[in-house]
Structures are given as C-alpha cells and as structure tokens.
C-alpha positions as CSV (number, residue, x, y, z in Angstrom):
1,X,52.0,79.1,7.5
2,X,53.2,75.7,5.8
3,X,53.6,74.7,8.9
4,X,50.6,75.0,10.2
5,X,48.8,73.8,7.0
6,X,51.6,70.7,7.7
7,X,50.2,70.5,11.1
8,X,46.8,70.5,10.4
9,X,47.0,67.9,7.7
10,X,49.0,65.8,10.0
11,X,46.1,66.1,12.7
12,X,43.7,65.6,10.1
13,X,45.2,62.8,8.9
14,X,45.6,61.2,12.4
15,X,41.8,61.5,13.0
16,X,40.8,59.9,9.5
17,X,43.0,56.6,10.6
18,X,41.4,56.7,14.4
19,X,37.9,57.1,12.1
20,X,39.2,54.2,9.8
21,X,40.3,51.4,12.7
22,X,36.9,52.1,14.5
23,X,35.1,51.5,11.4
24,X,37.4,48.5,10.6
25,X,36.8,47.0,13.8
26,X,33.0,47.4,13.4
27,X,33.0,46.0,10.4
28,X,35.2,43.1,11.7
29,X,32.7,42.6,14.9
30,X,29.7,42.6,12.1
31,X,31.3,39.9,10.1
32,X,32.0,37.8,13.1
33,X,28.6,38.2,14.2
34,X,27.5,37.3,10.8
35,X,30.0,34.4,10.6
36,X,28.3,33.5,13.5
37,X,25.2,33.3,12.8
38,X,25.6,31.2,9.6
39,X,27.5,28.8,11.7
40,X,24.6,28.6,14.1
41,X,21.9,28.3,11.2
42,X,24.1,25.4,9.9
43,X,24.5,24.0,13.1
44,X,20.8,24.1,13.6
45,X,20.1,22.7,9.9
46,X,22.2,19.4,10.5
47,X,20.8,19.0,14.0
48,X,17.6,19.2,12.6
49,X,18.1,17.2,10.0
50,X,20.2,14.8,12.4
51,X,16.7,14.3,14.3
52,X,14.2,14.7,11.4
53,X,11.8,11.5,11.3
54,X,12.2,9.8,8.8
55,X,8.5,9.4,7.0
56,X,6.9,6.3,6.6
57,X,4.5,5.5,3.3
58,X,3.3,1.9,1.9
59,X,0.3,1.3,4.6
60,X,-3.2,1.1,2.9
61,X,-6.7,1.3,4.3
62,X,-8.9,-1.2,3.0
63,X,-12.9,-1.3,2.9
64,X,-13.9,-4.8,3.2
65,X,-17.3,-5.8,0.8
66,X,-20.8,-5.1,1.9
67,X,-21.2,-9.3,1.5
68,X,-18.4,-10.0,4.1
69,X,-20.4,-11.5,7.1
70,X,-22.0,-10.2,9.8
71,X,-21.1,-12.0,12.6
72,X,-21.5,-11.9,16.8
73,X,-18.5,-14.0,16.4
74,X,-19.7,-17.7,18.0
75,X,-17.7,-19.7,15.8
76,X,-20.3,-22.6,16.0
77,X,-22.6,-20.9,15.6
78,X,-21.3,-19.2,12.2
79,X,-20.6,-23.0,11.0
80,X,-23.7,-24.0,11.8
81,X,-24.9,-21.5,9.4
82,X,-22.9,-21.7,6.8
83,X,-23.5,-25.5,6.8
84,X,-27.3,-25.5,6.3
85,X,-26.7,-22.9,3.4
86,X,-24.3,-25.5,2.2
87,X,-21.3,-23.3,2.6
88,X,-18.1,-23.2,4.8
89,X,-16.8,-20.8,7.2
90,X,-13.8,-18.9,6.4
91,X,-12.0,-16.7,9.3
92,X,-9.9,-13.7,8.4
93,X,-7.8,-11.9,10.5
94,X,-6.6,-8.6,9.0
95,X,-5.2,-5.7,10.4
96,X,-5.5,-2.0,9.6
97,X,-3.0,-0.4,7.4
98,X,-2.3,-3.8,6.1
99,X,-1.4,-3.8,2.1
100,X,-1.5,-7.2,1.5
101,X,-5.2,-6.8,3.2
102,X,-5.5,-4.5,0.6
103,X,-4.5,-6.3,-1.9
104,X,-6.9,-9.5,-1.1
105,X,-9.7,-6.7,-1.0
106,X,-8.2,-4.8,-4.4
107,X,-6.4,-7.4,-6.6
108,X,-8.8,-10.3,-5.1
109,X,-12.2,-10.0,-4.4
110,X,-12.5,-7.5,-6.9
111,X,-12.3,-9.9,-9.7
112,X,-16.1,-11.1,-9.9
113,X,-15.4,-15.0,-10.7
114,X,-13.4,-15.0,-7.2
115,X,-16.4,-13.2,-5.1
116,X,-18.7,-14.5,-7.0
117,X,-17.0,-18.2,-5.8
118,X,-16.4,-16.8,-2.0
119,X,-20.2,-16.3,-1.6
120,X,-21.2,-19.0,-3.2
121,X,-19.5,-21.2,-0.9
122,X,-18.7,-19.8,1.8
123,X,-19.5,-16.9,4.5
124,X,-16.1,-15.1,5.3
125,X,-16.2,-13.7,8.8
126,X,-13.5,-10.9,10.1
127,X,-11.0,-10.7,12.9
128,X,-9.4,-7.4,13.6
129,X,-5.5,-8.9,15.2
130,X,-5.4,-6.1,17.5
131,X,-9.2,-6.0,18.4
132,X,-11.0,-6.1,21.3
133,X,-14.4,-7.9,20.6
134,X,-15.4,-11.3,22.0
135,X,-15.0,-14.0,20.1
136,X,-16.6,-17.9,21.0
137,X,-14.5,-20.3,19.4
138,X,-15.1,-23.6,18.4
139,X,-15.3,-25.3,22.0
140,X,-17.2,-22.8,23.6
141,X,-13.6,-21.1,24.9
142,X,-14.0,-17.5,25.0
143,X,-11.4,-15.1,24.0
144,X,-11.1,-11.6,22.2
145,X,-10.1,-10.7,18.6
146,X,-6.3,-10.0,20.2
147,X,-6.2,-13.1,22.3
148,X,-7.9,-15.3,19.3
149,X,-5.3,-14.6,17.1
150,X,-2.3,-14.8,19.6
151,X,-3.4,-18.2,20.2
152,X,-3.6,-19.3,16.3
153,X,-0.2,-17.7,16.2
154,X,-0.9,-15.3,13.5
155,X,2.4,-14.0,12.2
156,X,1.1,-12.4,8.9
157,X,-2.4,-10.6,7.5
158,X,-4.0,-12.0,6.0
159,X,-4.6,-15.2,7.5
160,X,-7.4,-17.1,6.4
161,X,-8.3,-20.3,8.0
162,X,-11.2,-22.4,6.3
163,X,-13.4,-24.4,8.4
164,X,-15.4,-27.7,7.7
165,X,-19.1,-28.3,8.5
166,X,-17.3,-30.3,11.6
167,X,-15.2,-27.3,12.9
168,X,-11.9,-28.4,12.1
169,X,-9.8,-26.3,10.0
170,X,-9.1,-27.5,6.4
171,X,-7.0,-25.0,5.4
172,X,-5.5,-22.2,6.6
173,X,-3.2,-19.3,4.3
174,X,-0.5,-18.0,6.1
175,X,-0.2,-14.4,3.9
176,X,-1.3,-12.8,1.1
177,X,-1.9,-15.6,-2.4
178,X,-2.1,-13.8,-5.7
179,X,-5.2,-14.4,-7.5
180,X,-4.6,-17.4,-9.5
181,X,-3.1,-19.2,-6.4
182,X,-6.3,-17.9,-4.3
183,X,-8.7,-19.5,-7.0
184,X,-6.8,-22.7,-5.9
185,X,-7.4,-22.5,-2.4
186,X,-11.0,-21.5,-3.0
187,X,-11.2,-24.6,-4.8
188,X,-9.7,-26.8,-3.0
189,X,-11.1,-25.5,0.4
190,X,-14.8,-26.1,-1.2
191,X,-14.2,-29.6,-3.0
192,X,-11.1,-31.3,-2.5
193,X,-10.3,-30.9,1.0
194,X,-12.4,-33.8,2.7
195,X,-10.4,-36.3,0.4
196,X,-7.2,-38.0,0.6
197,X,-4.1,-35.4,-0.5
198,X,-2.6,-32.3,0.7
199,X,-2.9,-28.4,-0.8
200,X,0.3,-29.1,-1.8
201,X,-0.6,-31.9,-4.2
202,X,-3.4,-30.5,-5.2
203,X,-1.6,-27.6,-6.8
204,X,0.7,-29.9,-7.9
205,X,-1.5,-30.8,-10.8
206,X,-2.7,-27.3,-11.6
207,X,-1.7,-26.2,-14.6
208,X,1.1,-23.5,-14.8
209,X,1.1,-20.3,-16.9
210,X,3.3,-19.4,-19.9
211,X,4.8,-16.8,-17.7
212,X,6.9,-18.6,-15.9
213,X,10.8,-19.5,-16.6
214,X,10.1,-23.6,-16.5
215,X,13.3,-23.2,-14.0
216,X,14.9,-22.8,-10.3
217,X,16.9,-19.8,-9.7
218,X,20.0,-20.3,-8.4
219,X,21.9,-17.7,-5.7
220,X,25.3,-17.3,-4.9
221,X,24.1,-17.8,-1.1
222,X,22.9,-21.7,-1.3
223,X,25.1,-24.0,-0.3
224,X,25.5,-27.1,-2.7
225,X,24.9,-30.9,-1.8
226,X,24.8,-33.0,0.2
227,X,22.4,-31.9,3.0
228,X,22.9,-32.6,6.4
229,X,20.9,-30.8,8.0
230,X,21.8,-32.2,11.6
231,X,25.1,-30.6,11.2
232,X,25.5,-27.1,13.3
233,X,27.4,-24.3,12.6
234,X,26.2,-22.2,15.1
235,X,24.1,-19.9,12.4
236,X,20.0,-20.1,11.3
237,X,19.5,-22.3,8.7
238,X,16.9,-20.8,5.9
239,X,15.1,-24.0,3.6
240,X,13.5,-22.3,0.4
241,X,11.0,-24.9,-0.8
242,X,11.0,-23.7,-4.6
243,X,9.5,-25.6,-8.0
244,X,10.4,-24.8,-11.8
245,X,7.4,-22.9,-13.9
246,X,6.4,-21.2,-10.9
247,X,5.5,-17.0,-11.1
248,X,5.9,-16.5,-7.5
249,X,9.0,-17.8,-7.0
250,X,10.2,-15.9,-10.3
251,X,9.2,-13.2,-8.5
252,X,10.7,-13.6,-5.2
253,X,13.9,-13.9,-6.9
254,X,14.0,-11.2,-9.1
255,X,12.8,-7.9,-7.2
256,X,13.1,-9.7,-3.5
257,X,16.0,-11.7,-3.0
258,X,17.7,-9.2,-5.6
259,X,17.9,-6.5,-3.4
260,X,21.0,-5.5,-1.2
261,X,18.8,-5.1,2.2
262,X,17.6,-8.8,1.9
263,X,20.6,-10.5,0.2
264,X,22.8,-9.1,3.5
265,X,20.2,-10.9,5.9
266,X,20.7,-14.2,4.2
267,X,24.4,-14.6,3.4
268,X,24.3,-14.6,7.6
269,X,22.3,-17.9,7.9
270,X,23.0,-21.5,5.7
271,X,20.3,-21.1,3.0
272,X,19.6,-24.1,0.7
273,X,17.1,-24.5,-1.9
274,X,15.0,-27.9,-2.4
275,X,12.9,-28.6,-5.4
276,X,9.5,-29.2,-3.3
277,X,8.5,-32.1,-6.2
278,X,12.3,-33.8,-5.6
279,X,14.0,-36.9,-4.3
280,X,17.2,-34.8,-3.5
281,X,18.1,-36.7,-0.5
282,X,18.4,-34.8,2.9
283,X,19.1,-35.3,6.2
284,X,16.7,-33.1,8.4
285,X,17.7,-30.8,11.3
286,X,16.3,-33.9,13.6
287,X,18.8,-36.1,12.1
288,X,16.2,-38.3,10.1
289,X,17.0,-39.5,6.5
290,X,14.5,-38.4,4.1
291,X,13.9,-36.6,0.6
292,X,12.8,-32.9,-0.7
293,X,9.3,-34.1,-1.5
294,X,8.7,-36.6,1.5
295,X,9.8,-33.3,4.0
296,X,8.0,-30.9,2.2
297,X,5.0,-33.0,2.5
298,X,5.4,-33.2,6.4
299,X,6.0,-29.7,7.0
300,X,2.8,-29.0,5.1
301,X,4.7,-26.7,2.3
302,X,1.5,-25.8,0.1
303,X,2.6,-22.6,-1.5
304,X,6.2,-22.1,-3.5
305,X,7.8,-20.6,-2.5
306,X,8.4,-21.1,0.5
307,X,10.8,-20.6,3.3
308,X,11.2,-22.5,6.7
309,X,13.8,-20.5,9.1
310,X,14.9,-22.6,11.9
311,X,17.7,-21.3,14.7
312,X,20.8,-22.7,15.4
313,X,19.4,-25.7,17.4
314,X,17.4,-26.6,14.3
315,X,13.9,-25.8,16.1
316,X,11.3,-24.2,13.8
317,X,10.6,-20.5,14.3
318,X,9.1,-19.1,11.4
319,X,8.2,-19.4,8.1
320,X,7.9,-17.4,4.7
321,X,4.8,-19.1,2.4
322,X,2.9,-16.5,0.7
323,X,3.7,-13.1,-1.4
324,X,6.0,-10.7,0.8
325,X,7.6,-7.5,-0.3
326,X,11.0,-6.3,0.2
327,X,10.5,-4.9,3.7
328,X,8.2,-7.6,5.4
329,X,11.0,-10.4,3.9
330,X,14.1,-9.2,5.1
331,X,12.7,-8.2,8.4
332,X,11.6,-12.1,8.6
333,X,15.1,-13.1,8.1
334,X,16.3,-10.2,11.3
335,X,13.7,-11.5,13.1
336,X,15.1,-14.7,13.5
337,X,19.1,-13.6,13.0
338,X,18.7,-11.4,16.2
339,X,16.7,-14.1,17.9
340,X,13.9,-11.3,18.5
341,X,11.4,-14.1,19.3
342,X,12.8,-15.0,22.2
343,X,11.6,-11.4,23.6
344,X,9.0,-10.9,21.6
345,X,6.4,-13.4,19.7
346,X,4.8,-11.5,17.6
347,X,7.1,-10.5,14.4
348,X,3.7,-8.0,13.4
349,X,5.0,-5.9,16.7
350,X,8.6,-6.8,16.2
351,X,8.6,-5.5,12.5
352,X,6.5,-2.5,13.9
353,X,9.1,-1.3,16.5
354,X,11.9,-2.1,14.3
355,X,10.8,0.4,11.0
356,X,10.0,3.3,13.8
357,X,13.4,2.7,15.1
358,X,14.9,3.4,11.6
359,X,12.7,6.4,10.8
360,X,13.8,8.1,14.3
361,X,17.2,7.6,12.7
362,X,16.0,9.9,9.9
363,X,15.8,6.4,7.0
364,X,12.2,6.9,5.0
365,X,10.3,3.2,5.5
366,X,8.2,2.1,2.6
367,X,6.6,-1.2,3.3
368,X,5.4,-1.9,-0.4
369,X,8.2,-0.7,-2.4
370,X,10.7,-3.6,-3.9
371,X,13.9,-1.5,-4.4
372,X,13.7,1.2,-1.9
373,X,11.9,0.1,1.5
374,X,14.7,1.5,3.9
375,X,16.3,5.1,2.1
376,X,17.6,8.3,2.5
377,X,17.0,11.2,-0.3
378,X,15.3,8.5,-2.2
379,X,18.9,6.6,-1.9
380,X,17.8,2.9,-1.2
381,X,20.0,2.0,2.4
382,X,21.3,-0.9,3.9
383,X,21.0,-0.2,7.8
384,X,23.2,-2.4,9.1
C-alpha cells in the first residue's frame, strides 16, 4: 500500500512539474512577446521623434492702415499725384508673415505723430515681393510686383524707397528702422533730401538719447589695426560700420552678436569694426587708400549699425543696415560663408529653404526670438 501511495505521489508529482515547465514556458513566450512589444513602441517613439518637424513660430500677419494708398500701380502716375498734393511717393514692398512688416505697421505707424507725418507728406503705395499684379514703373517699363522687386534687388521687408516729384529715388531703407530712426528718414525724405548732404550726415547731427552707452563695443572676433583691406586670406570679410551713443548698435551687440548661433558664423570670416564718424585710415578691398568716414560716405552707410559682407575677392554681396533679429542675422552671415548667392539671389528664398531644412531635422525655428531662434526642447542649438 506505501508503495502505491509512493507511486502515486511520484506520478503526481511528475505531472505537477510537466504542468509547471508548460506554464514556465508560457509565461516566458508572454514576456518575450511583451519585451517585444515595448522594444517596438520605443522603436517607433524615437523614429517618430527622429522625423517629427520641427515647428516653426515668429511670423506675424499684419493689416496695413485704411490711409495706405490705393493705387493701379503707374508709378508716374502715383508721383504725379502726390506732387500736386504737395506730397512724395513712398514704395513699400512687404511680404506676408513678415515681423518686421509688423513691426513698421505695430511699433511705427501706430504712434500718431509718425502717421500723422506719413500722410501729410507723402502717399505710401504697397508691393507684395512675391505678387503678381502689374506694376508701371517710372519709364513706362512694365513688370509685376515679383519682377519689380527682383529688379530693385530687395533682400529685406521692409523696403521703402522714397521718391521725388522728378521720379528719382531719394531714399530708400533697406529693413526695418525703429521709430526714432524712422522719424529721421521721414524727415529727411520730406525736407532735407533735395539739398547738399547724405542720410548719413544728416543723422549725424540728430541728437542721441540718454539710453545709449556713449561707446563702441568691442568683440573678441575683430581684428585690430592696421587695415588692409586688399590683403586676401581666402575667407569673407564682414565691415561693421558702428558709432558711440548709438541704441541700435547697443542692441545688436548685446542680444545679437551675443548669441552662440551668430558668434560661430562670424569668427569664420575677418570682421573689423570702423567708427563710421573716423579718420582710422584703411585700405579698401579695391586697394585704394582712404579713411572710416570718407568709405562710409561712398558706400552710402546711413544707418549704424551697419554691416557690408564682401567674399573672398573683396566684391560686395550683401549688406546688414537696419534692425535684424537673431535668426535673419546669422542666416546673413551663412548666406555669404556658403556662397549661397551664387545659386540663389534672393537671401528671402535662401533663408526660407534653409529654416525648413532645420525643422525637417526636428530643430523648432523662431524667427523673432533673440536667444533661442534654432532649439530643441526649448534648448537653444547651434546647427552646425
């Protein structure tokens, strides 16, 4: 009988192992599976995250003023009007999505003794840079809003050229002026223009604000004197046209040029800085002798700061003379380190093309931030 009772618990026994291996093994084939599938899932997060666009933020729509003109764009025409009302033409090109636009529109024309100047004395007629409606310039050529301002060269919105009763352009603003700089220009464009002396000598004299440090910033990036200009090294050469007790170029220095993305762009080129009001003696890329103030005079420098980017041949390509954000700057300076104008023209398409390139890498683009234009989980980046 022990036997048996033996045998039985031996067989009894065998099964309950048998039982336990099958249910061992199940459970082993449901972990895998389970391991599996959170492999997969986290497989399929970092691919996903690997391809997420990146988003982009900064862009602004603007509503331009009811006052703005109405125009069938004949340029002689519109001057022909605005003469006989005893005003002047002004042409601006804008684009949509534009901030700076927005800020003209915003920071600008929403102060009442700067409207109430622009319709005095002049009519202000708009030109979409990507538009398709016909435009008669002065000449009688015919073009559209595109072509028009491919032809001007428009690099930047806004640009606002002023006209004279005679057609010929008095003025013209390369970019976006703050408002105390745009009262200038409104100024000058309406009473000062038709006599001897240059927008940059006229704001020479203008008086300066408290604000300002009375005093050129130095970088680590500028090379010292002398400057020979003639001399190659085989890299861009950037010119910042700066002068002391000046809010814009305060500015520029301390949330522009401070930032990582832009400081990286320049320490590729030979950057110097001229005091636009100097006689620092130079020699200019053309080899001609000359000083600070006699140079900035020819180049037409009439906004500090400003800076002229020639390439390695010392040929002119492109130049930085109004307010500019983080973004917009140091794409200036990769415009001309990767010689992108040499393919493409236009540094509004080249800028465009390059920001959704950085987004399909997953980087966030914010046009109008100073510290973070280019990040990652709100971690500014340096793409390079």
């Amino acid at each position: 009988i022990a036997d048996r009772k033996f045998g039985d618990c031996q067989m009894h026994d065998t099964g309950s192992k048998k039982l336990l291996l099958r249910y061992r093994n199940i459970l082993s084939l449901g972990g895998r599976l389970i391991l599996a599938s959170l492999l997969l899932a986290a497989i399929q997060v970092l691919v996903a995250d690997e391809h997420k666009i990146g988003s982009f933020s900064g862009a602004k729509l603007t509503t331009h003023p009811a006052w703005f003109k109405e125009s069938f764009l004949d340029f002689e025409e519109d001057i022909a009007e605005a003469a006989a009302q005893g005003k002047r033409l002004v042409l601006y090109v804008y684009q949509g999505g534009c901030p700076y636009c927005n800020a003209l529109v915003q920071h600008n024309f929403a102060q009442r003794d700067i409207a109430q100047t622009t319709q005095d004395y002049f009519d202000l007629v708009t030109i979409n840079m990507w538009g398709d409606r016909e435009v008669v310039q002065v000449g009688g050529q015919s073009f559209t809003e595109k072509t028009l301002a491919q032809a001007l060269r428009v690099q930047f919105t806004p640009t606002l050229l002023f006209f004279n009763e005679a057609g010929k352009v008095v003025l013209r603003v390369n970019g976006y002026y703050p408002p105390d700089v745009f009262r200038a220009a409104l100024e000058y464009a309406h009473t000062h223009s038709d006599q001897s002396g240059s927008f940059n000598e006229f704001m020479a004299i203008q008086s300066g604000s408290n604000a300002e440090s009375g005093t050129l910033h130095s970088e680590v990036f500028f090379v010292p004197p002398p400057f020979d200009l003639s001399a190659r090294d085989g890299r861009p050469l950037a010119v910042f046209f700066e002068q002391s007790r000046c809010l814009e170029c305060d500015t520029f220095h301390q949330k522009v040029l401070a930032q990582p993305i832009v400081r990286s762009q320049i320490e590729k080129m030979t950057a110097l800085q001229l005091d636009l009001w100097s006689d620092t003696p130079i020699v200019t890329p053309d080899g001609r002798s000359t000083t600070a103030r006699v140079w900035a005079a020819e180049l037409g420098v009439g906004f500090a700061p400003t800076v002229v980017l020639f390439d390695a041949l010392g040929e002119e390509v492109v130049r930085l003379e109004a307010v500019f954000q983080t973004f917009h700057t140091q794409g200036i300076f990769r415009y001309v380190l990767e010689r992108a104008y040499e393919q493409q023209p236009s540094f509004q398409r080249y800028l465009s093309v390059y920001a959704d390139h950085l987004r399909e890498q997953g980087y966030d683009v914010d046009i109008w931030s100073y510290d973070r234009p280019v990040s990652r989980d709100g971690i500014a980046i340096v793409p390079d």
